[in-house]
PLY file of the C-alpha trace (Angstrom):
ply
format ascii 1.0
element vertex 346
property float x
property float y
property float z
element edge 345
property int vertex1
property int vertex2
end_header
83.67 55.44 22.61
84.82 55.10 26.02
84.66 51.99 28.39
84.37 52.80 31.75
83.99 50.24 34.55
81.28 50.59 37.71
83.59 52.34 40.23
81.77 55.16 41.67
84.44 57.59 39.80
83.40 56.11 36.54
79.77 56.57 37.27
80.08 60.10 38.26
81.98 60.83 34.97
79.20 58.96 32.95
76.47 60.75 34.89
78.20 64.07 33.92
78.50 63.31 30.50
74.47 62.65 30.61
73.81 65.83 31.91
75.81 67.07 28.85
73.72 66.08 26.37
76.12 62.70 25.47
74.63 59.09 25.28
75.89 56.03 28.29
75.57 52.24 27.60
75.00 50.92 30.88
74.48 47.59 32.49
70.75 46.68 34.21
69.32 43.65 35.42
67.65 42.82 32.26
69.66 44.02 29.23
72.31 46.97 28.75
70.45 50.07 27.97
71.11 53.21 25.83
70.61 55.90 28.01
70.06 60.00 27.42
68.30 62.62 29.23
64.67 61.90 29.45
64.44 65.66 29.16
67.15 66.70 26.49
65.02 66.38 23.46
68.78 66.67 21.44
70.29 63.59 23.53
66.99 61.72 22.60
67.28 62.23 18.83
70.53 61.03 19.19
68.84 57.87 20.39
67.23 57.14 17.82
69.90 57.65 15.33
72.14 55.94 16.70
69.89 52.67 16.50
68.22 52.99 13.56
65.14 53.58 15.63
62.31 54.59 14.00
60.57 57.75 15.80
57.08 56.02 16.64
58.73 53.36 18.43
58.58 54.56 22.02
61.06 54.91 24.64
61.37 53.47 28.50
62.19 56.43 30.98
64.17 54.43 33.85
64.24 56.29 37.55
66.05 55.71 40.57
63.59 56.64 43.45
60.00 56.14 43.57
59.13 60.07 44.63
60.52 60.89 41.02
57.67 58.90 39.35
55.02 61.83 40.04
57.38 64.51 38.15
56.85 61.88 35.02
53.52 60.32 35.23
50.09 62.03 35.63
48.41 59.43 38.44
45.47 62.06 39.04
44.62 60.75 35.83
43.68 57.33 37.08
40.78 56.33 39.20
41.62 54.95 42.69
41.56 51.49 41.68
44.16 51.89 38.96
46.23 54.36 41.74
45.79 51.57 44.16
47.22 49.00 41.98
49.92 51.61 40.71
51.34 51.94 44.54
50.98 47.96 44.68
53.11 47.38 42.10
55.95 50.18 42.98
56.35 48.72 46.71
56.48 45.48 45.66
58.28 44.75 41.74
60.07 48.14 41.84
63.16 48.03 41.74
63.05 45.25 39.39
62.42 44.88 35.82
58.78 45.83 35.39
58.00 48.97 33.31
54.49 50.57 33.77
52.95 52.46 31.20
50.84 55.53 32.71
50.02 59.14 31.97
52.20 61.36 31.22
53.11 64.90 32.56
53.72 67.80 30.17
57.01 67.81 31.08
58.19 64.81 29.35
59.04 65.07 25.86
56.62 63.16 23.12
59.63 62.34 21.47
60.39 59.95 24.49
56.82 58.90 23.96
56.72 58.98 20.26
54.04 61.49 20.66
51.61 59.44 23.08
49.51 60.62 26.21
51.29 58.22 28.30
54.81 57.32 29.14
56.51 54.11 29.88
58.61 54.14 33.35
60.80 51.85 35.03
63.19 51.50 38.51
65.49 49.52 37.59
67.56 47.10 40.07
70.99 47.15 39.39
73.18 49.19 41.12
75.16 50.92 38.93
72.29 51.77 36.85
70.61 53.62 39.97
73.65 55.03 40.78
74.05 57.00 37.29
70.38 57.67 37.72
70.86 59.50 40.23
73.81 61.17 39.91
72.19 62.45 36.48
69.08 64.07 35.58
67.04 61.69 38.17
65.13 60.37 34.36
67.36 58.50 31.84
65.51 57.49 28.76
67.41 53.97 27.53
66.02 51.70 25.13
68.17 48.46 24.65
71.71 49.29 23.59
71.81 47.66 20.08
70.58 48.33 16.53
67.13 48.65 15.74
66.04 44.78 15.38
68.76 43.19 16.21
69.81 41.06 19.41
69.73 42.91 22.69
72.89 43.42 24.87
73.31 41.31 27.67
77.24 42.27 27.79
79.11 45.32 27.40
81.15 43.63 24.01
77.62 43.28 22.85
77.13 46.72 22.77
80.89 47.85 21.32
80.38 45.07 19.22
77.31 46.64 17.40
77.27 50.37 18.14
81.25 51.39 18.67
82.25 54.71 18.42
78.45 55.70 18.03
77.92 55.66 21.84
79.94 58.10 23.47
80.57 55.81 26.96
80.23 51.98 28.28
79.88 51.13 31.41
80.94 47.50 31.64
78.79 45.86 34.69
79.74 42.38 33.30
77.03 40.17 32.00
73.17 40.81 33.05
71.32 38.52 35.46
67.69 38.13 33.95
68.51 38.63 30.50
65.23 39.80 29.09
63.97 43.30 28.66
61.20 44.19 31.49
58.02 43.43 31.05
55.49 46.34 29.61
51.91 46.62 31.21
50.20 49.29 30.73
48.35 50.76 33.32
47.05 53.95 31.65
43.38 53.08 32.16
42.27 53.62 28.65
41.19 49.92 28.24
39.96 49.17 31.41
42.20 46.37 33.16
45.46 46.01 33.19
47.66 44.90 30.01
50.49 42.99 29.37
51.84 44.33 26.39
55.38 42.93 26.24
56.30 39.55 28.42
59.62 39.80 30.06
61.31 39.44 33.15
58.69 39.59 35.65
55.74 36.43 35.19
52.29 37.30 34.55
51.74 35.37 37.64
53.43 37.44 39.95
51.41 40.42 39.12
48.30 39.04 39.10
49.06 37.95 42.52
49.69 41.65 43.58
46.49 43.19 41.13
44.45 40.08 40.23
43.79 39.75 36.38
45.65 41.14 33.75
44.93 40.84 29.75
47.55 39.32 27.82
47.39 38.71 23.99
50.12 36.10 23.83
52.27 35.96 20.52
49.58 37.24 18.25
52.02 38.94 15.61
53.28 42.59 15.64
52.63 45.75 14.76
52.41 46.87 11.25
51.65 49.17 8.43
49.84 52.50 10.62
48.88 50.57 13.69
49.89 52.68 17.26
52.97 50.74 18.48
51.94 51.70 22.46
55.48 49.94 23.27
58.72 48.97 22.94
59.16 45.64 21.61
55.81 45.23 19.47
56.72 45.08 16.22
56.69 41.68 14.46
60.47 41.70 13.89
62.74 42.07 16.54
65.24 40.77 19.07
67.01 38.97 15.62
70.16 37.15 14.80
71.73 37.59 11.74
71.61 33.76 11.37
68.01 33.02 10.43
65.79 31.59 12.86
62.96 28.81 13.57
60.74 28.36 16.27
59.48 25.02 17.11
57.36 23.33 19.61
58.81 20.87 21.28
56.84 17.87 19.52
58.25 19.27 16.18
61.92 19.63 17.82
62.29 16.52 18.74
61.49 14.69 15.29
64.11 17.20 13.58
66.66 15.62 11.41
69.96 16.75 11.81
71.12 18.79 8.99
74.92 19.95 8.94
75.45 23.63 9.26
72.31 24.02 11.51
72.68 24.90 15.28
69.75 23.37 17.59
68.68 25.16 20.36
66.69 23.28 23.21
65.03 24.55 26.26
66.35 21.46 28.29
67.86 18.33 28.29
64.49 16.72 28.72
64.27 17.03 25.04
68.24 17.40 23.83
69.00 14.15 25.20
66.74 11.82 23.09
66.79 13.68 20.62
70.71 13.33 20.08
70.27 9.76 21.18
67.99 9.48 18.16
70.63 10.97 15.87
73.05 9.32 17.22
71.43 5.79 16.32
70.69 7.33 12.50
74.47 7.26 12.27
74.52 11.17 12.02
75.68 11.82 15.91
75.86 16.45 15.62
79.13 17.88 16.34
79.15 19.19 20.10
79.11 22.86 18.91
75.83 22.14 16.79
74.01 21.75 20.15
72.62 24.30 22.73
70.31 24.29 26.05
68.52 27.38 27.60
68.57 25.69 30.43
70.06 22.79 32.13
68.27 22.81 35.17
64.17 23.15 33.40
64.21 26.87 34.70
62.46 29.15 32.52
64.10 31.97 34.83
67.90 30.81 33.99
66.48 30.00 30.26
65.73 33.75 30.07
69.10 34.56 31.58
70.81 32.66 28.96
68.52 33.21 26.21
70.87 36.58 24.58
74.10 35.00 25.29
73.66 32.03 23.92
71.88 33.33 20.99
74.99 35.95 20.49
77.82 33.26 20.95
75.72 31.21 18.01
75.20 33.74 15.51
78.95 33.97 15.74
79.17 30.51 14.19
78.41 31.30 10.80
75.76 28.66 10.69
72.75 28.26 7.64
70.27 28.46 10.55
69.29 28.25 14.14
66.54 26.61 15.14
64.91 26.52 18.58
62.47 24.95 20.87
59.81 26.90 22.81
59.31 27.60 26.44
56.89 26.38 28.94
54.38 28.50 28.70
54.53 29.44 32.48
56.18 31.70 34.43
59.21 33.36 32.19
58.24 31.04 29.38
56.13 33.52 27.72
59.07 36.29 27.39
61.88 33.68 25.95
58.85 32.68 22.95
57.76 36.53 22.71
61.58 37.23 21.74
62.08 33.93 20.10
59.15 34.38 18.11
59.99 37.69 17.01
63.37 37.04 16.19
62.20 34.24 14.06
59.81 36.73 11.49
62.77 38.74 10.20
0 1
1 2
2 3
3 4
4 5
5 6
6 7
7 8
8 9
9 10
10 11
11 12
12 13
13 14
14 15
15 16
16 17
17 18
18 19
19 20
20 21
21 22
22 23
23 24
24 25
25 26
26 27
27 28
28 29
29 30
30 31
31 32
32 33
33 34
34 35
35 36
36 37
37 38
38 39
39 40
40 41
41 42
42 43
43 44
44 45
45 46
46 47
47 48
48 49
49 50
50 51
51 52
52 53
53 54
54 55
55 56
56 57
57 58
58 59
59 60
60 61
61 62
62 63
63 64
64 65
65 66
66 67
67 68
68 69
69 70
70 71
71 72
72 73
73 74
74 75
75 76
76 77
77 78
78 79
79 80
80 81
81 82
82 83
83 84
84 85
85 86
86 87
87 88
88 89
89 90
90 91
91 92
92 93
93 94
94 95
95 96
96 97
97 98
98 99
99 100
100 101
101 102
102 103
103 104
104 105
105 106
106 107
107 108
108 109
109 110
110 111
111 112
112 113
113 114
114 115
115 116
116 117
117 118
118 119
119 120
120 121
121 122
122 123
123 124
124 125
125 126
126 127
127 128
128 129
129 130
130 131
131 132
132 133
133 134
134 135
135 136
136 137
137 138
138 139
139 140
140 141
141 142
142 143
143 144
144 145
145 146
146 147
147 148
148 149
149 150
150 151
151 152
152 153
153 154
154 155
155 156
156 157
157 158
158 159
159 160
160 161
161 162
162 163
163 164
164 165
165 166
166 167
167 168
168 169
169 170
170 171
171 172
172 173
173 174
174 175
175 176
176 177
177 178
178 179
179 180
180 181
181 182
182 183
183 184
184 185
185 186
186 187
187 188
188 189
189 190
190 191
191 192
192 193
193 194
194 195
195 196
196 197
197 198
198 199
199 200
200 201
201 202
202 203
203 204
204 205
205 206
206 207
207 208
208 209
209 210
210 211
211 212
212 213
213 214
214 215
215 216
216 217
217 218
218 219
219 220
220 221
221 222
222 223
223 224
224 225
225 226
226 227
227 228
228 229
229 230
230 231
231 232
232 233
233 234
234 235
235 236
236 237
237 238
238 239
239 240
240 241
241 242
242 243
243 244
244 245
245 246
246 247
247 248
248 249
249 250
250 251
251 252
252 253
253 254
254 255
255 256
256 257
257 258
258 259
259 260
260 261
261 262
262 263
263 264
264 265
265 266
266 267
267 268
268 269
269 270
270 271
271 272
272 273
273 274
274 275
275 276
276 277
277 278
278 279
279 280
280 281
281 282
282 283
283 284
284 285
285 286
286 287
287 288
288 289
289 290
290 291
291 292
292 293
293 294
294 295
295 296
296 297
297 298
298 299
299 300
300 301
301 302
302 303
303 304
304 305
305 306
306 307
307 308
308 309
309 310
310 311
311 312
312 313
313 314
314 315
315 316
316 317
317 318
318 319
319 320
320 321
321 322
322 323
323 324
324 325
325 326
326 327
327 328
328 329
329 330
330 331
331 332
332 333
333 334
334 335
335 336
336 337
337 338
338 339
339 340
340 341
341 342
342 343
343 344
344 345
C-alpha cells in the first residue's frame, strides 16, 4: 500500500495505476471510496475481495462529466417524464453526492451491477476524486473503502487502518465534508415514481423540490435471505462498530442511567445537557470521555459530517457499548438513523 497525497503528480500516478487493473482509495465528499475500473471485470473482483463483499451487493459507478453518463446508462429506456426529471437532477445535485439508479448499457459489466438491468451512477464533488476520474477510464466503480459491514471511511487512516496492504494506493484528501454515503434513488422506471432507496447526503426535500414526490420506505429493516438487494447499503447490518450499538429516541435517551463503561452519543446539547445535569444530581456525574454530540450547533448536516468520525474515535475506546440518540427526522436526519440503525442490528 501506497499513500499518496492530492498533488496533481500523485493523481496522475493513481489514475495510471487504475488503468492498470490496480485498486485507489480516494477521498470524496461523502466517504473515501474503493475505486477500480468500471470496465475491468478483474479490478472489480478484486473489489469485492478485498472487502469481503458479497457479489449481489451492487456497486456505485462514479463519473466526472455529465456527457459520460449516456456511455453507462440506457435513458432511451425511460419515458420523457423520467428523462425530464433525469436532466433535472444532473444540472442541479450533480456534482454532489446523489447517485441515480437507471438503465444500464451493455457495456457495463453485471458484476458492477451484481447482475441487474440497471446501474447505479454518481458525479461526485470533490476535486481530487474528479480529477482521477478523469485522468482514468472516465468510470471508476468505488464502493466505500472499508470491510464489508463495518464503519465507512471518512479519513484516509480509516482506510489503512482496516484494509492496509490490501489496497494497492491512498490518496489522503484529509477528512470528508458530508460524511455520509450519497443518497440512492432509483430512477429506473420499473416502479413508477421515483425511490429513495438509501438516505444520505442529499435531503429528500431537496429533490422533491426539483421532481416533486418521491417514495421513501424509511428504516423498515434490510434485506435478507433471497430478496434483490437493488443497492448499496440495504442490508439490515451495516455501517457497524465493533463496539455494540443502541439506538434510542430521544425520550428514551434522556431517562438513561449512566452505566460505567458505556459511551453516550447525543444528537445535541438540547438533550446532553440535562441529561448530565440529571446524572450529575444522582451522584454519578460520567467521565468527560463517556460523552459525545453529533452536533453542537442542532444541524443535522454537521451531525452527518461528524457522524463516522466520531463513531471511529469511540469504538477506539474499548467501551461495553455505545449508545445513541436519533436524528430529527428532517432534512439529513433520515441518513444519520438509516446508518445508525443499521449499525445497531449487527
Amino acid at each position: 500500500m501506497q499513500l499518496l497525497s492530492t498533488a496533481e503528480a500523485d493523481i496522475r500516478r493513481a489514475a495510471e495505476a487504475l488503468k492498470a487493473g490496480l485498486l485507489v482509495a480516494f477521498p470524496t465528499e461523502t466517504v473515501y471510496g474503493l475505486g477500480a475500473d468500471a470496465f475491468n471485470t478483474a479490478a472489480l473482483a478484486r473489489v469485492f475481495a478485498v472487502k469481503g463483499r458479497p457479489h449481489f451487493d451492487p456497486l456505485i459507478i462514479h463519473i466526472a462529466a455529465l456527457e459520460f453518463l449516456d456511455r453507462l446508462a440506457d435513458l432511451s429506456a425511460l419515458n420523457p417524464e423520467l428523462r425530464e426529471k433525469v436532466a433535472l437532477l444532473a444540472d442541479q445535485l450533480w456534482p454532489g453526492p446523489l447517485t441515480l439508479i437507471l438503465p444500464k448499457r451493455p457495456s457495463v459489466p453485471d458484476l458492477a451491477t451484481s447482475g441487474l438491468p440497471t446501474a447505479a451512477i454518481r458525479f461526485p464533488n470533490h476535486p481530487a476524486a474528479q480529477s482521477l476520474i478523469r485522468l482514468s477510464t472516465g468510470a471508476v466503480a468505488a464502493p466505500s473503502a472499508n470491510l464489508f459491514g463495518r464503519l465507512s471511511p471518512t479519513r484516509a487512516e480509516h482506510v489503512r487502518d482496516q484494509l492496509g496492504e490490501k489496497v494497492d494506493f491512498i490518496i489522503d484528501g484529509g477528512r470528508t465534508v458530508v460524511g455520509v454515503e450519497s443518497t440512492v434513488l432509483d430512477l429506473s422506471g420499473g416502479s413508477g415514481i421515483p425511490r429513495i432507496l438509501r438516505p444520505g447526503g442529499v435531503s429528500r426535500e431537496a429533490i422533491e423540490t426539483l421532481i416533486g414526490e418521491v417514495a421513501f420506505p424509511g428504516l423498515a429493516g434490510g434485506h435478507t435471505g433471497d430478496q434483490t438487494v437493488e443497492a448499496p447499503g440495504q442490508l439490515k447490518s451495516h455501517y457497524a462498530p465493533r463496539t455494540p450499538l443502541s439506538l434510542h429516541s430521544p425520550e428514551i435517551m434522556a431517562a438513561l442511567p449512566y452505566t460505567p463503561g458505556e459511551i453516550y452519543l447525543f444528537f445535541s446539547p438540547a438533550t446532553r445537557d440535562p441529561w448530565l445535569a440529571e446524572q450529575t444530581r444522582r451522584g454519578a456525574a460520567p467521565p468527560p470521555d463517556s460523552v459525545r454530540v453529533l452536533s453542537p450547533c442542532s444541524s443535522t448536516q454537521e451531525a452527518a459530517s461528524n457522524l463516522f468520525d466520531l463513531l471511529h474515535e469511540m469504538d477506539r475506546l474499548n467501551a461495553s457499548r455505545i449508545r445513541a440518540e436519533e436524528a430529527p427526522l428532517v432534512e439529513l436526519g433520515p441518513a444519520i438513523n438509516d446508518r445508525l440503525f443499521r449499525a445497531a442490528s449487527k
